[in-house]
Each structure stands twice: as structure tokens, then as C-alpha cells.
C-alpha positions in Angstrom: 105.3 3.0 20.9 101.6 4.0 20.4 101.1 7.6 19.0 100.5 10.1 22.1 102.2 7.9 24.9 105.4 9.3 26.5 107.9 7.8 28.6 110.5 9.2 29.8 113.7 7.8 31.6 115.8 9.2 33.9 118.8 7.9 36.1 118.7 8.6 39.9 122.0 8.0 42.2 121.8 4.0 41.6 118.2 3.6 40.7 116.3 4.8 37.2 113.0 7.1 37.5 110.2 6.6 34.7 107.5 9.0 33.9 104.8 8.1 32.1 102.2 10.8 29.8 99.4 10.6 27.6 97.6 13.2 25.6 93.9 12.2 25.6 92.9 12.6 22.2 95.7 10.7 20.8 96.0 7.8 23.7 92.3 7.7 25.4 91.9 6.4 29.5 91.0 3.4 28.4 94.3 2.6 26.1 96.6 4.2 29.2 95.0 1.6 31.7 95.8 -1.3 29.2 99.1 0.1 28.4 99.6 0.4 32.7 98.5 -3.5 33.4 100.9 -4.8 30.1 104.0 -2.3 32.0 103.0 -3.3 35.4 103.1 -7.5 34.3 106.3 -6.6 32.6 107.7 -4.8 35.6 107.2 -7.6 38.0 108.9 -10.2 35.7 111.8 -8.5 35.2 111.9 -7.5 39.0 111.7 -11.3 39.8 114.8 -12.2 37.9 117.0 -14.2 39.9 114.4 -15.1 42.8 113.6 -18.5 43.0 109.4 -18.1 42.4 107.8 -15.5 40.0 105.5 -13.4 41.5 101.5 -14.8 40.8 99.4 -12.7 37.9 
């Protein structure tokens, strides 16, 4: 986990809620919007699991 990212996990009824921090000096704009595309990619493939076509990158 880089230094000054937070994520935090919650469960919700039958679903899971994720919040997501940063404290700019530690984790700059530019790292969170990397770290946002690699989560987002991530997201989608595991969301795809048992469908018979992967969503498209």
C-alpha cells in the first residue's frame, strides 16, 4: 500500500462499500489518478468473473 493512501472497507446489507483517501503531500493527484485506473481495471475483471466475455480495456 503506498504511504498516504487509505482504503477503507465496509460491509453493507449483502454488498461491501469502499472509501478511498489520500493526503496530498504524501500521495500527490497525479499518483491517486494512477492508483484510480490500476483499481478501476482491477474492478472490472473481477466483476466479469463468470460472464462469458471480459469487459474491453
Amino acid at each position: 500500500m503506498p504511504q498516504g493512501l487509505f482504503i477503507g472497507a465496509t460491509r453493507y446489507g449483502a454488498g461491501i462499500r469502499l472509501a478511498f483517501g489520500y493526503h496530498r503531500h504524501l500521495f500527490g493527484r497525479t499518483a491517486a489518478a494512477a492508483f484510480a485506473q490500476v483499481f478501476r481495471a482491477a474492478f472490472d475483471e473481477l466483476a466479469a468473473i463468470g460472464r462469458e466475455t471480459p469487459p474491453a480495456r
